[in-house]
Structures are given as structure tokens and as C-alpha cells.
C-alpha positions, 0 to 999 in steps of 0.5 A: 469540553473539559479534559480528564487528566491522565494519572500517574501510570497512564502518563508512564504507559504512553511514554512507554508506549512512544518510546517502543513504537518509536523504535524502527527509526533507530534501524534504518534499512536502505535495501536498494541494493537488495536482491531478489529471492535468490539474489546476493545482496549488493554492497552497502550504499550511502544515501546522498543530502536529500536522500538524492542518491542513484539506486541500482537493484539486483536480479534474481542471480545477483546481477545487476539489473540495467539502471532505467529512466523513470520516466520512460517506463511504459504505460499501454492499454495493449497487452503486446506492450508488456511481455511475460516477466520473467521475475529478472525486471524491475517491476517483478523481481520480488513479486513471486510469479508462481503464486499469481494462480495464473493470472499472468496467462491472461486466458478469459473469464466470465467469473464475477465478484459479488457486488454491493454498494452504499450510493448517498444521493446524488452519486450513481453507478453505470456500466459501461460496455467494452470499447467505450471511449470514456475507458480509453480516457483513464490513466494507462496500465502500468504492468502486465496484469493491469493491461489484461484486466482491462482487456479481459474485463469486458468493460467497467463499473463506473461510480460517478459523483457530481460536479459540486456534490458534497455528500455527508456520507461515504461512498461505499463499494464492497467486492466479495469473491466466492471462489478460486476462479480468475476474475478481471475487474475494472472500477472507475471512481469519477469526480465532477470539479469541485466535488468532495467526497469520501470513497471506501472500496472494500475486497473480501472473500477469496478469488483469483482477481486482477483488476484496475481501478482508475481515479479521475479527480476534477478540478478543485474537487478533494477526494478521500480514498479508502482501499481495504485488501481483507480477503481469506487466506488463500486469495490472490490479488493484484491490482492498479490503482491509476489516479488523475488529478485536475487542477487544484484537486486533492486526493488522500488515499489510504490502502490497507492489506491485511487479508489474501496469500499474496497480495500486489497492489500498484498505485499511480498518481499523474498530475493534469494541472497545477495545484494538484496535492496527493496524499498517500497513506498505507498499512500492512500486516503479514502473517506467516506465509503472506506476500504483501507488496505495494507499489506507488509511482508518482510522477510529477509533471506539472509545477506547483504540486505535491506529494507526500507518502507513508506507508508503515507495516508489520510482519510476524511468522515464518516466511511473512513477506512485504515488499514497498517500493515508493517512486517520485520522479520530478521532471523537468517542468515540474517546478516548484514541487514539494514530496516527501516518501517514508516507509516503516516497517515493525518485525514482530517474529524471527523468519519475517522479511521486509523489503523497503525501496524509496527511489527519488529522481529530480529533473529540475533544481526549482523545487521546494523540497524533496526527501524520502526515508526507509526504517525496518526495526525488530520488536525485541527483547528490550522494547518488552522489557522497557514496558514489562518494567512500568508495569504493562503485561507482556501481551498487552505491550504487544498490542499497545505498541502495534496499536501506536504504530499504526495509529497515525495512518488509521486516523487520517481515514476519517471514517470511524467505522472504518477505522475501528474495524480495521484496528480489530482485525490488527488486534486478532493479528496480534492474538494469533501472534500471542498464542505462537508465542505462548505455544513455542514458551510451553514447548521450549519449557518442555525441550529443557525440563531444567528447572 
């Protein structure tokens, strides 16, 4: 196939373009040492060769909160394991408690998503009764509200692909809330050995909904995993993403926030064999008063594995929150283990606050390599300048930088659909972000009738 050759100014627009998406990475931001809401933030802290520094984090009060293994942090099945958090632990600290709606309490519900599910042939979907063993096999709840959606969600929906299956078609898995009940969830996502399938498991409407979705990947079997958190502004959602790789087995997942008031989602990879290779990707785009936090742990027991994670985000209006916090804990048998993290994040508007933790704790000195990299940077003056002067407007230098900036993590979905759904709802971000801007510049002008 023969490829068209850019012209003159379409060369100097994707420079232009590179040069500003570029940007964060010249703003490294290290908030290990950032403090809760309340907090007072800590002293600066240089990162030792390979990022391999030890990380001590604030409590709401400024204290600092106790330095803790990694890798005795609790999993449990029994709610009794994880008390009420008070938002002082690690695992909460920037989490605002009292916009979960409730959730923490735990009380009981028979309210439920809707459901509706695209199965090419051969994959099919149970549900399996409270109680079952087969739900006592999946990795353990790692919060408080991961143990009680599934303690609450009266047993679990489960999708299972074939040994060997390789279907063409995605597997398709739309949940859609249809009021501000609490609602407990429970999805399995079951991989036969040597299956390689694409998953897309879509969130949309608006609920109160925590739930745990448990992936078990066979062994040699490659999955592709794609997490759309879309709901209406006022939903809230936690949820665990708890994945099991076999041996040899592969998983590519890519979470992307972009809907809901506040919105919490843990990932966790264990490995069962060696060989295993998790990919983990993710976007996010919070708008004035979203709370959009992601979690990932990765715990590296068995040699021979990798990892790799990136996450980029943005923010724009007042009070827009995100929170990253990337885990790699390498233990001691671990042999031989190659992981790398990096979170970047794009501020758009002054009253936005992105939060950035890469945390790496090595047990062994057998490694390949280990690594990781946080950078938050401002969309500023300068940046519109620099694409103002080559001739782009200045709400389409907007759009092209963010398109840029997102680009690389929306390609590896590998669903085209998908993917162009998703950079639309970027771009409608970026349209309300342009009528702010626009609004604000009119009602400066008329403050200061200076002509």
C-alpha cells in the first residue's frame, strides 16, 4: 500500500503536537510523600538508581502513617478481616469515604444491574449460586468493599471461554445501572488453557455498585481486557479487578474512567506459574468535582514474569481529583522478573489535583530489570503558544494534544469500535472545557472594559 506524504504544515502540526504532549515529562512529580486531604506534605525525596527508594506517605493529620511489608498486606473472603476505614490507612487515605453512598456499611440488597452480553460461539455464560466452591478458587478480596461484594452478591455471573477457543469476535459484557440503589456485583471472566480471546466489560447508567471481577487465565492462554467505567455523573463505583495468570498465559488490560462522581477501582495481578506477562494499561479524564482513583498491585511470585504498567490521565475544572497508585512487589523466589510502571498525568484548568504513587519493593537482586516513573504537567500558556504560532487554532491545539496524549494507550485496545467511542467521549470532555474557557474569557472582558 502506498503511502501519502504528509505536506508542509502537516509535518509542522505533528511536530507541534509531539513537542506539547510531550510536555508532562519535563514535570516530574514524586508524591510519595503527599499527604491525604487535610494533610501537610512531607519533605521533598529523591528517588534512588532504579526508582528503588523506600516510600513513607502522610495521614490525614499529617502523621506519618506506619511503613508496611507489601507483601503482608491482607487478602480474605471474610468481611471481619478489614475493619471500617477511617480514611487514616494506606489503602484509603485519599479515598473520600463519604461520597461512597454507603457502600462501606455493607447492608444487603437485591437490586440489580441490567444486563446484555455479546457471546461469539463457543463462550457461554452461567451463574453460580452462593457458596460455590468454584467461587472460593478466585483471588482474594483485597479491601473492604471487594470482601463485601462478594459476601453480598448472592453468588456470581460467570463467563467462560473454551480451552483452546480463539474467537474473531470480542466478548462483550454491558452492566447498566438504573438508580441510586446499592447494588453488589460479582463477574468471573474464565479462560481455558491456550484460549485467546478479547473481553470488553462496559459500566454505564448510574447506581451505587461495588463489586469484584475475578480473572482466571489458563495456561498459554493471552487475554485482552477492556474495563469502560462510563456511568452519569452521579454514580458510584468501586470495584476489584483480582487476575490469576497460568503459566505462560498473557493478559493486556486497559481500564478506562471516564464517567461517575467518584470512582475506585483496584486491579491485582497474582502469578501461578512461570512465564506469565501482564500488561497493564489505563486512561482517565476527570471533570470538575469527579473522583477518579485506580489502584494496581502486582505481585510477583514466581520467576520468569513480567510486567509492565501505564496509566496516563487528565483533569480539568474545580475540584477534578485523580488518584494512581502503582504496587510491584518482587519476592524473593521471584527470579529473573522484568517490570517497569509509569503514571502521566495532563492538567488542563487551575483547581485540578493529580495524585501519582509508584511504589517498587525488590526481594531479590536476580532481576532483569525494575523501574518505574511518575510525571504530572500543566497545559499552560506556553504549550498554546508554541502550536498557536504554526497556525493551529487555539481550541483545536487543545484536542490535538490530548488526542496525542491518550493515543498510544487507546491503540493497544485493539477493538476499533471501541476505540473510536472512547476518543469521542475525550473530545465531548474537551468541548465543555472549551465553552469554560470561552465563558470565563467573556466574563474577564467584562470585569475589565479596558479596552
Amino acid at each position: 500500500m502506498t503511502e501519502t506524504p504528509l505536506d508542509s504544515d502537516q509535518l509542522r502540526q505533528e511536530h507541534a503536537v509531539d513537542h506539547a504532549a510531550a510536555a508532562p515529562a519535563t514535570a516530574t512529580l514524586d508524591t510519595s510523600l503527599s499527604p491525604g486531604p487535610g494533610g501537610d506534605a512531607g519533605p521533598a525525596r529523591e528517588t534512588a538508581q532504579h526508582g528503588l527508594a523506600a516510600h513513607g506517605h502522610g495521614g490525614r493529620d499529617g502523621r506519618a502513617a506506619p511503613q508496611r511489608d507489601r507483601g503482608e498486606r491482607t487478602a480474605s473472603f471474610d468481611v471481619a478481616d478489614f475493619p471500617a476505614p477511617s480514611g487514616r490507612e494506606e489503602e484509603w487515605r485519599f479515598t473520600p469515604l463519604d461520597r461512597l453512598g454507603g457502600l462501606l456499611e455493607g447492608e444487603p440488597s437485591d437490586a440489580h444491574l441490567e444486563w446484555s452480553t455479546e457471546l461469539p460461539a463457543g463462550v457461554e455464560v452461567v451463574t453460580l449460586p452462593a457458596g460455590d466452591p468454584v467461587l472460593r478458587q478466585v483471588p482474594k478480596p483485597v479491601d473492604r468493599l471487594a470482601a463485601l461484594a462478594l459476601a453480598n452478591s448472592d453468588g456470581a455471573v460467570v463467563v467462560r471461554v473454551p480451552r483452546g477457543a480463539t474467537p474473531a469476535e470480542p466478548v462483550t459484557v454491558r452492566l447498566t445501572g438504573t438508580g441510586k440503589e446499592v447494588v453488589w456485583g460479582h463477574v468471573v471472566l474464565e479462560v481455558g488453557s491456550q484460549a485467546d480471546v478479547t473481553v470488553v466489560l462496559e459500566h454505564a447508567g448510574t447506581a451505587r455498585y461495588a463489586a469484584g471481577v475475578s480473572v482466571l487465565v489458563g495456561d498459554a492462554a493471552h487475554v485482552r481486557l477492556v474495563g469502560i467505567q462510563d456511568w452519569d455523573r452521579d454514580a458510584v463505583h468501586a470495584q476489584h479487578v483480582g487476575v490469576r495468570l497460568g503459566r505462560d498465559a498473557s493478559l493486556r488490560s486497559t481500564q478506562v474512567t471516564l464517567g461517575g462522581d467518584l470512582v475506585r477501582v483496584v486491579e491485582t495481578v497474582e502469578y501461578a506459574g512461570t512465564g506469565g506477562d501482564a500488561e497493564l494499561a489505563g486512561i482517565y479524564f476527570a471533570d470538575a468535582g469527579q473522583h477518579l482513583e485506580h489502584r494496581l498491585f502486582v505481585d510477583h511470585s514466581e520467576p520468569h514474569c513480567r510486567s509492565n504498567v501505564a496509566y496516563k490521565g487528565a483533569l480539568q475544572g474545580e475540584g477534578a481529583r485523580t488518584v494512581w497508585i502503582g504496587d510491584v512487589l518482587i519476592r524473593s523466589g521471584a527470579e529473573q522478573t522484568d517490570t517497569y510502571e509509569l503514571n502521566r498525568n495532563l492538567v488542563l484548568s487551575d483547581g485540578a489535583r493529580a495524585d501519582s504513587v509508584p511504589n517498587l519493593e525488590i526481594e531479590t537482586g536476580e532481576i532483569v530489570g525494575a523501574g518505574h516513573a511518575s510525571a504530572t504537567g500543566r497545559f499552560d500558556d506556553e504549550q498554546l503558544f508554541y502550536l498557536q504560532a504554526r497556525g493551529i487554532p487555539e481550541a483545536e491545539a487543545r484536542r490535538l494534544v490530548v488526542r496525542g496524549f491518550f493515543a498510544e494507550i487507546v491503540q493497544r485496545i485493539g477493538v476499533p469500535a471501541v476505540a473510536d467511542r472512547l476518543m469521542t467521549a475525550i473530545e465531548a470532555e474537551l468541548e465543555q472545557s472549551v465553552d469554560r474557557n470561552a465563558e470565563q474569557t467573556v466574563e474577564q472582558s467584562l470585569e475589565d472594559p479596558r479596552p
